[in-house]
C-alpha positions in Angstrom: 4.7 18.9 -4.2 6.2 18.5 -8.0 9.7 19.7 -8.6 9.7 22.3 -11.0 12.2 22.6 -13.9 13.9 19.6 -16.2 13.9 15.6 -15.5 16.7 13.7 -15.9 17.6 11.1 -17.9 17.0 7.3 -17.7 19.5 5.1 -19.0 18.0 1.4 -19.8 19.7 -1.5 -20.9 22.0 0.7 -23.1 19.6 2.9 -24.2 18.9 6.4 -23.2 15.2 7.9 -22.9 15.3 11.9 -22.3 12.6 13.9 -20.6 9.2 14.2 -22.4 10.2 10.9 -24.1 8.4 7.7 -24.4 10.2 3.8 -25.6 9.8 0.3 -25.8 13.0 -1.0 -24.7 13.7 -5.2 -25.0 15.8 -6.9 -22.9 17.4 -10.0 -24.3 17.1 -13.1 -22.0 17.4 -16.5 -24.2 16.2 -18.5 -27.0 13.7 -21.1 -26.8 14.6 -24.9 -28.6 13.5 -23.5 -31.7 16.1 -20.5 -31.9 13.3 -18.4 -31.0 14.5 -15.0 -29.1 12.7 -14.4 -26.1 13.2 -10.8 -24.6 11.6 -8.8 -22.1 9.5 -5.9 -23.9 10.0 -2.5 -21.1 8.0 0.5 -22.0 9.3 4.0 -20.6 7.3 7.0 -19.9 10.0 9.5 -19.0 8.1 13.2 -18.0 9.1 16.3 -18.8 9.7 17.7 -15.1 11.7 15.9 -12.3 10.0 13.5 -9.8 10.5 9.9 -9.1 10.9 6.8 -11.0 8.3 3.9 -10.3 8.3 0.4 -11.8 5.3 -1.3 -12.5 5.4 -4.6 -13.2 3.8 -7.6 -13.3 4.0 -11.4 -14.9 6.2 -12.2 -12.5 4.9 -15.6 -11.9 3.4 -16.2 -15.7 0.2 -17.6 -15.0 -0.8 -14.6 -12.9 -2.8 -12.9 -15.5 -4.8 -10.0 -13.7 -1.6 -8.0 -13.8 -0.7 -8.2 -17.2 -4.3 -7.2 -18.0 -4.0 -4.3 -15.4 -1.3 -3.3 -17.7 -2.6 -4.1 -20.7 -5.3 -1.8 -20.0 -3.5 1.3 -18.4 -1.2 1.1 -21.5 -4.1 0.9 -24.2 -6.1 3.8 -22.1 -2.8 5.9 -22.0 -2.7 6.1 -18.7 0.7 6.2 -17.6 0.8 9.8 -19.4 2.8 11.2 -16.4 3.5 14.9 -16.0 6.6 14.5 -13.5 9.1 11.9 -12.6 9.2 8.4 -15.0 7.4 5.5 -15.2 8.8 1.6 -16.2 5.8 -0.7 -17.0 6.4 -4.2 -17.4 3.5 -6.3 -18.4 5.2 -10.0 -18.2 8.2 -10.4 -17.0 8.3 -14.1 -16.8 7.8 -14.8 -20.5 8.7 -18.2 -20.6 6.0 -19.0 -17.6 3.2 -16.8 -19.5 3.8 -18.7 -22.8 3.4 -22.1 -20.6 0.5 -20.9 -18.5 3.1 -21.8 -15.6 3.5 -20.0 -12.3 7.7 -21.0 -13.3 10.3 -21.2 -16.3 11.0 -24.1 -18.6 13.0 -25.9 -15.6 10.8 -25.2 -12.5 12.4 -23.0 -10.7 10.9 -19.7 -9.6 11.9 -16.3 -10.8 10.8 -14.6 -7.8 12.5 -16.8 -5.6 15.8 -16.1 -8.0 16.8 -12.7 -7.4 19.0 -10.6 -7.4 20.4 -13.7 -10.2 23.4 -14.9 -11.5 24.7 -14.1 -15.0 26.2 -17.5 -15.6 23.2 -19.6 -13.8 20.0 -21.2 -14.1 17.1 -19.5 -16.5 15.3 -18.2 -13.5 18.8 -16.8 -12.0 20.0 -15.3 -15.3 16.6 -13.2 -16.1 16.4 -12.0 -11.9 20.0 -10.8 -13.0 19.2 -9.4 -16.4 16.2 -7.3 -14.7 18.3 -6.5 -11.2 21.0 -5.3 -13.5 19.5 -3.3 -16.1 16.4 -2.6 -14.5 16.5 -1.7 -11.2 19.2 0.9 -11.0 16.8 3.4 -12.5 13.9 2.9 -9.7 12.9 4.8 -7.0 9.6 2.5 -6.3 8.2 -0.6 -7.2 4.8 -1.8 -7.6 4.6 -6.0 -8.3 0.8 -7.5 -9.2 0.2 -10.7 -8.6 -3.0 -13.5 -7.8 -2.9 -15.7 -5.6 -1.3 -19.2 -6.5 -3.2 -22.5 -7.3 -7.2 -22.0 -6.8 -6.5 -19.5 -3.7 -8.5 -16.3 -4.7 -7.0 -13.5 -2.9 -9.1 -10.4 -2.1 -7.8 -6.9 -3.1 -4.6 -6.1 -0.7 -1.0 -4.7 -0.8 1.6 -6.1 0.9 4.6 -4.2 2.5 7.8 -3.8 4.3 7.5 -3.8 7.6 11.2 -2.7 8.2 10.2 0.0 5.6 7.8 3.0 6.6 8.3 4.3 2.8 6.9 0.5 2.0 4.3 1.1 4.4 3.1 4.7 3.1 3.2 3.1 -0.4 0.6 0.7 0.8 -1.6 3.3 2.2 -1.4 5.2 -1.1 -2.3 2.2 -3.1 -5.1 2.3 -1.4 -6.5 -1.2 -1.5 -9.0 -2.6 0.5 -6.5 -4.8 2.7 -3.0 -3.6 3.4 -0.5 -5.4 6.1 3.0 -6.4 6.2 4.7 -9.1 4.7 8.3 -10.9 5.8 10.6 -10.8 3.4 10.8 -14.2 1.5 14.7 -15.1 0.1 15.4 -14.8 -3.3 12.5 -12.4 -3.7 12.0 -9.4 -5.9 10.5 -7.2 -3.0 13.4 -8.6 -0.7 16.5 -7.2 -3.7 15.1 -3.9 -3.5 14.7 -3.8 0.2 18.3 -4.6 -0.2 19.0 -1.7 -2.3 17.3 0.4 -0.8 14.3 0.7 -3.0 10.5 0.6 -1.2 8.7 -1.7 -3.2 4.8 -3.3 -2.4 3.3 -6.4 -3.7 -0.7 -5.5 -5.3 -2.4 -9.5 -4.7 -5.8 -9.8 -6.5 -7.9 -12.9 -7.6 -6.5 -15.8 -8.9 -4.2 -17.6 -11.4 -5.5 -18.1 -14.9 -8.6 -16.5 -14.4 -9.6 -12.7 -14.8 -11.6 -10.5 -12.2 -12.9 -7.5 -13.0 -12.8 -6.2 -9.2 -9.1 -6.5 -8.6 -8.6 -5.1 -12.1 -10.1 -1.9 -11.5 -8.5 -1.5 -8.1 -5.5 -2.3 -9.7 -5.6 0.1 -12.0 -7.4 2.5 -9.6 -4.3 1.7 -6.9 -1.4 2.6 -9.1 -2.9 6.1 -10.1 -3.5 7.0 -6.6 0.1 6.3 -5.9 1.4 8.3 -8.8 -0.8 10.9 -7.9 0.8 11.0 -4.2 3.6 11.1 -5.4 2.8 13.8 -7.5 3.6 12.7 -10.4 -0.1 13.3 -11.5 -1.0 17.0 -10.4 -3.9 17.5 -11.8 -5.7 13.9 -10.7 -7.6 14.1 -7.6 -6.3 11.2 -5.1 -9.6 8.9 -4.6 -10.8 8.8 -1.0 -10.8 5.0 0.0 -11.3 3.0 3.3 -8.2 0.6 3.3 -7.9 -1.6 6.4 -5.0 -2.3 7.9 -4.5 -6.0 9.1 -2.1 -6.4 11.9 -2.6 -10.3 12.5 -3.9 -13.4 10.7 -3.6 -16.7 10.3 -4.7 -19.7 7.5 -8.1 -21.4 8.7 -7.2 -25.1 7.0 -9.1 -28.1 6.3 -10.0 -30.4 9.8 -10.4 -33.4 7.8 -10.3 -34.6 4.0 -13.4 -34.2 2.0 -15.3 -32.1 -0.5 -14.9 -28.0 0.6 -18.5 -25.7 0.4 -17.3 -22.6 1.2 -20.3 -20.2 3.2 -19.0 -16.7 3.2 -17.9 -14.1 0.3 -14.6 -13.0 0.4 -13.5 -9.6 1.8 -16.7 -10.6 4.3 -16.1 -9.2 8.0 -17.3 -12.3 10.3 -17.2 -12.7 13.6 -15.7 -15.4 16.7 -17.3 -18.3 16.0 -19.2 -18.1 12.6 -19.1 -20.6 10.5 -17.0 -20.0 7.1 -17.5 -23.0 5.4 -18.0 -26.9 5.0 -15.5 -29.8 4.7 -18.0 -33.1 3.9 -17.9 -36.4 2.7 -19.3 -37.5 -0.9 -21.8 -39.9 0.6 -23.1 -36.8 3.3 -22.6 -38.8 6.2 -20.0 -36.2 7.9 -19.6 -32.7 7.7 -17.1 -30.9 9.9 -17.7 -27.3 10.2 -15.3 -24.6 9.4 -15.4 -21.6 12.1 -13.6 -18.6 12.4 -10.9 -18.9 15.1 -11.7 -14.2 15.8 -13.2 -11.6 14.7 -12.0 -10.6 11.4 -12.1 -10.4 7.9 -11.6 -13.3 4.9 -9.0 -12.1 2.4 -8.3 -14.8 0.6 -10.6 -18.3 -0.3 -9.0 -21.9 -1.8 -11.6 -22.6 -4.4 -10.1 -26.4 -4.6 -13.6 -28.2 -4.4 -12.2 -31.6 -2.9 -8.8 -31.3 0.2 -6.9 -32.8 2.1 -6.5 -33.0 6.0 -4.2 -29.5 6.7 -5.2 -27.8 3.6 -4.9 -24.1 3.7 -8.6 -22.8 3.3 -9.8 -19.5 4.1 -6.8 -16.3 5.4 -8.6 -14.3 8.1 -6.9 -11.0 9.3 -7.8 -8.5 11.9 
């Protein structure tokens, strides 16, 4: 249930946003070759009575787009117009990656495998430490969207702490199609506020560089259930949904090199021993068939058209 009487105050990056207040706050990270400032735009939606504070971010990895549309769209729709607690939306935080269509910044490295940063090293290191510092002091929860990398399409699905149980009821709000738990990975976002002690979940949906509609809406629907549970919005009625919880699974990869026809839709439910998909030759002399290894269901598809012996192919959970 809401707390009644007045929120506090956030303080971000030197600036100060009072209940019933809403900002745009920029966080300087660098210039490009040009002189150009790049900064990190923040917007804060700070309610009038006390609850918690949940990030929403996405852009992590720049050529992730889905989230940044996600965002785009609650922001347009006004739809972070909380009643209790605060809200910190972040539509790209890797700018440097989203102006390069790039999964990284200008030097390769990964922000997300970067945190919690160092002030004095590389790009990736010194914008993890600009966002650890000035950022995540304020949060209560995080919520990260991403796709999945390359041409792997993930179905809707959150992603959680399994040393967390907050994590895990996060996940269950969100209320995704697919929810299971995730090991930490070093240098991670999710594993910095594990560290500090903030339950955090990962929202995976589609693909890089491309939009779907499907993992939009949940998306969008996701986060509104969770602010909703967390009463933060009163007066919206939390959406019944049928999540599944996925407790084991493994990558289905490639048998041999050759042209990949995939046969099932993902998010299908298939059983031991049906056939997924096709790995052929481009003179049809061979085909190897792909087969599910258990019962299960596909949550995430490589739509590479020609791979290699090992390739990763289809993710089946149960």
């Amino acid at each position: 249930m809401p707390i009644e009487g007045e929120n506090k105050m956030i303080s971000l990056n030197g600036e100060t946003i009072e209940p019933g207040q809403r900002k745009l706050v920029r966080i300087k990270i660098a210039r490009l070759p040009t002189g150009t400032l790049i900064d990190i735009p923040i917007h804060v939606f700070n309610g009038e009575k006390p609850g918690p504070t949940v990030l929403v971010q996405a852009g992590l990895h720049g050529d992730e787009i889905n989230g940044v549309e996600t965002l785009r769209r609650m922001l347009h729709k006004d739809s972070f117009n909380i009643t209790h607690g605060a809200v910190i939306v972040v539509p790209v935080l890797n700018v440097f990656g989203f102006i390069h269509f790039s999964r990284d910044v200008p030097d390769g490295k990964d922000v997300n495998r970067s945190f919690p940063g160092r002030k004095t090293g590389s790009l990736a290191s010194r914008i993890a430490h600009a966002y650890t510092t000035n950022v995540l002091p304020s949060v209560d929860f995080g919520i990260d969207l991403h796709t999945g990398g390359g041409q792997r399409h993930n179905y809707p699905q959150v992603r959680y702490t399994e040393d967390d149980p907050r994590s895990r009821e996060l996940a269950k709000f969100f209320g995704a199609p697919f929810y299971f738990p995730s090991r930490l990975i070093k240098g991670s976002f999710r594993k910095t506020t594990f560290k500090m002690g903030i339950p955090s979940i990962v929202y995976e949906g589609g693909e890089s560089m491309r939009f779907d509609e499907e993992a939009i809406d949940h998306g969008i629907q996701g986060i509104q259930n969770v602010f909703t549970a967390l009463g933060m919005l009163p007066d919206d009625p939390l959406k019944k949904n049928n999540s599944i919880v996925l407790t084991n699974s493994r990558w289905i990869r490639a048998p041999k090199a050759g042209m990949f026809v995939p046969q099932v839709k993902n998010g299908q439910q298939v059983g031991k021993g049906n056939v997924l998909g096709l790995v052929t030759d481009p003179y049809t002399k061979k085909d190897k068939k792909v087969k599910a290894p258990f019962e299960g269901f596909i949550f995430c598809i490589n739509h590479q058209a020609v791979v290699n012996q090992g390739d990763a192919l289809f993710h089946l959970g149960s």
